[in-house]
KOLVEXZA-790486 format. One record per residue: residue in one letter; y, z, x of N, C-alpha, C in turn. Coordinates in steps of 0.05 Angstrom, whole numbers, plus 32768, in hexadecimal, padded with zeros to 4 digits. Atoms other than C-alpha are relative to their C-alpha. Example, Ala and Ser with C-alpha at 12.3 -4.5 7.8 and 13.67 -1.06 7.14 Angstrom:
a7FE8800080127FA6809C80F6801880008012 s7FE87FFF7FF07FEB808F81118016800E7FF1 
***
This chain:
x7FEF7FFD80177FB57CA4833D7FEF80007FE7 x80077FFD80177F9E7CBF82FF80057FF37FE6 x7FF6800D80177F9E7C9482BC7FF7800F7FE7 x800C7FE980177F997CB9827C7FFB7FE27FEA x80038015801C7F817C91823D800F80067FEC x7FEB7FF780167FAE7CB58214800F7FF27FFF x7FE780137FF27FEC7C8C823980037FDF7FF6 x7FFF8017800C7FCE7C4E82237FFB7FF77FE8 x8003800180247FBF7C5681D38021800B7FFD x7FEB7FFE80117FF67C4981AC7FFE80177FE9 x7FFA7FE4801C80007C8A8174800A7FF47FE3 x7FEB7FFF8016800F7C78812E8011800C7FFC x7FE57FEB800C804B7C8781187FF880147FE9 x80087FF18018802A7CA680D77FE57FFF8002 x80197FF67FFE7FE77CC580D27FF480047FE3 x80077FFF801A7FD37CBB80857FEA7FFF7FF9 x801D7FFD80027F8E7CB680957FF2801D8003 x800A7FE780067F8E7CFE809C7FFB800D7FF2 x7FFE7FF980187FA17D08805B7FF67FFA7FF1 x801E800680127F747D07802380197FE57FF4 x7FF0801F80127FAA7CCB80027FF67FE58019 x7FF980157FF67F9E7C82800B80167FFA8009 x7FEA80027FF67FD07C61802880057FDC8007 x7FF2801F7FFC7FF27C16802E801B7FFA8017 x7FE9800B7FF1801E7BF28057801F7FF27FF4 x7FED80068010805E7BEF802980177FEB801E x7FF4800E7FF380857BB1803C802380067FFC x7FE07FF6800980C57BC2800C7FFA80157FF5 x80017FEE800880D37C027FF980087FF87FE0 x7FFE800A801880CF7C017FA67FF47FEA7FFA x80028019800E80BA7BBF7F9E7FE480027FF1 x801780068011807B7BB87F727FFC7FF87FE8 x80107FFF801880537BB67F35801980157FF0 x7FF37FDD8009807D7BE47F007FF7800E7FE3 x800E7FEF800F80497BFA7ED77FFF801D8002 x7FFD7FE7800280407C437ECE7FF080158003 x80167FF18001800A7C787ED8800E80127FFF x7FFE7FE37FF7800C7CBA7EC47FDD80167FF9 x80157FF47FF77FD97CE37EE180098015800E x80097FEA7FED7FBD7D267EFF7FF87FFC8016 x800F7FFC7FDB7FB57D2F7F497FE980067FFB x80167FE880007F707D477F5D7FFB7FF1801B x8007800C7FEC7F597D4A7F9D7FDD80048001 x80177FFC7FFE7F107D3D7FA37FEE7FEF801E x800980047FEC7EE37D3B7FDF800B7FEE8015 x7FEB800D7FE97F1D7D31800F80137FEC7FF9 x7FEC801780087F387CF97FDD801380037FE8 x7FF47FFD800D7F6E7CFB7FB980097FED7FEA x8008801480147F6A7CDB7F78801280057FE1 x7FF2800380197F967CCF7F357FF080007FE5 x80107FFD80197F767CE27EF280107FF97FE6 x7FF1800880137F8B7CBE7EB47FF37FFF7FE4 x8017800980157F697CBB7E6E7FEB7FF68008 x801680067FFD7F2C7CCB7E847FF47FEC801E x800180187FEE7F2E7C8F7EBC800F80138018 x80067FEE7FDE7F2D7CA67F0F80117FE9800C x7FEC800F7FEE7F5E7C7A7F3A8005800B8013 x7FEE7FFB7FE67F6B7C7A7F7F801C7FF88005 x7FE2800F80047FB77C777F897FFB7FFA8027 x7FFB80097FE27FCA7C527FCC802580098002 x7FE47FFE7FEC800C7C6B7FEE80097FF98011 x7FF780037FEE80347C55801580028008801D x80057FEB7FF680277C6A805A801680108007 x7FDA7FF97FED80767C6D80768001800C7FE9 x7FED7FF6800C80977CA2804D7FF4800A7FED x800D7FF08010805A7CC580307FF18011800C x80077FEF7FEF80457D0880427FF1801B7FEE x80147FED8011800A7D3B802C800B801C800D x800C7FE77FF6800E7D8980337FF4800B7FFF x80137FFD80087FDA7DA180347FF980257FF7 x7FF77FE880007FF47DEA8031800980037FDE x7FF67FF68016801B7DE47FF77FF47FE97FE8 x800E8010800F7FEC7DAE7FD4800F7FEA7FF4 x7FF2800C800F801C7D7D7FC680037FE5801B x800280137FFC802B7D357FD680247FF18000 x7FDF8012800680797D147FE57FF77FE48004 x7FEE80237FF8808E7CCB7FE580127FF87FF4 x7FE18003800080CC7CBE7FFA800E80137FE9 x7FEB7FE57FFD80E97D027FED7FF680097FDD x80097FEE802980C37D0C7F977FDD800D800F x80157FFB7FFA80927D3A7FA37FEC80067FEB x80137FFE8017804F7D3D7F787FE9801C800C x80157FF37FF780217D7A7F767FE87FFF7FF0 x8010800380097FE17D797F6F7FF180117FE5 x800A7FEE80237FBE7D897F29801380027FEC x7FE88010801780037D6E7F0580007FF77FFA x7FFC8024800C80117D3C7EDF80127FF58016 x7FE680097FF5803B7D0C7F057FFD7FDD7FF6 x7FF28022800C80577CBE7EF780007FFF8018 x8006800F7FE7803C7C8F7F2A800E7FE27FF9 x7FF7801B800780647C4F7F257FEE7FE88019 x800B80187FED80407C0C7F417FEB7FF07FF1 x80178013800D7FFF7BE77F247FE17FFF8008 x801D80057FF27FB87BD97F3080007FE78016 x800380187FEB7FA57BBA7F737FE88001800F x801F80007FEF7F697BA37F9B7FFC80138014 x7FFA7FE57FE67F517BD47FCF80017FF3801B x7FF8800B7FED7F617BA28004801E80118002 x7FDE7FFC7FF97FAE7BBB80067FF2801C8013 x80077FE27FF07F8A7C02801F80017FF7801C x7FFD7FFE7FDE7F9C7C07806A7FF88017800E x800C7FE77FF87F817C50806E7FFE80127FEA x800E7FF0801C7F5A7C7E803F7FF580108010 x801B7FED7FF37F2A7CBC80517FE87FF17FF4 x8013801180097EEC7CA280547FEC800D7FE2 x80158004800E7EBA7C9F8019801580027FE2 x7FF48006801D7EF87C9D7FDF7FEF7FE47FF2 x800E800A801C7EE67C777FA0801A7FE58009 x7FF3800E80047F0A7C327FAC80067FEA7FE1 x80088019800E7EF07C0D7F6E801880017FE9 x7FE67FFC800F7F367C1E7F45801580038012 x7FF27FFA7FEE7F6F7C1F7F6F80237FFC7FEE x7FE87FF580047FBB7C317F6080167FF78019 x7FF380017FF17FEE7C157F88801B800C7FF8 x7FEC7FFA800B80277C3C7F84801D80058013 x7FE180037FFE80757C327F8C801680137FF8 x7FEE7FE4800D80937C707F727FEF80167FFA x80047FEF800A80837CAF7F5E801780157FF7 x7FF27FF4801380A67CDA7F277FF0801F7FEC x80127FF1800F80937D187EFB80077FFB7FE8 
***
């Protein structure tokens, strides 16, 4: 009898580490910080990063209920979608880069963005 290894790894449910966005383990949906960012997407060397006066921020997303395309360059959570090289309104606060649960590797953690909304 053949055993596959596939059979015995569990699959995330969400794969956000594919995506150039950080990503968090949102406990409540909305709940945070409700400060404000408004910033330009940009995606740079696989990471996707918030530009604000001048100042570079990694935003962290949520991983449940946030989703990259990479086709049409744009970014949903929970159903507002942001494209990249827009302005968009990041609702949430500054947070340590401990909350990060999955990033592409070599992003810029030393500013981090946790965010709870997004709006344009």
């Amino acid at each position: 009898m053949e055993s596959s290894a596939e059979s015995s790894v569990e699959s995330p449910v969400e794969t956000p580490a594919a995506a150039p966005f950080a990503a968090y383990d949102r406990s409540e949906p909305g709940v945070g910080d409700a400060a404000l960012l408004t910033a330009s997407l940009v995606l740079d060397r696989g990471c996707l990063y918030a530009d604000s006066e001048g100042r570079r921020w990694l935003p962290v997303f949520p991983a449940a209920g946030t989703e990259w395309d990479a086709a049409a360059r744009t970014l949903t959570m929970d159903g507002r979608t942001a494209v990249l090289g827009q302005t968009v309104e990041l609702g949430g606060g500054t947070a340590r880069a401990e909350v990060i649960t999955s990033a592409p590797e070599g992003c810029d953690r030393s500013q981090v963005w946790l965010v709870v909304s997004v709006g344009s």
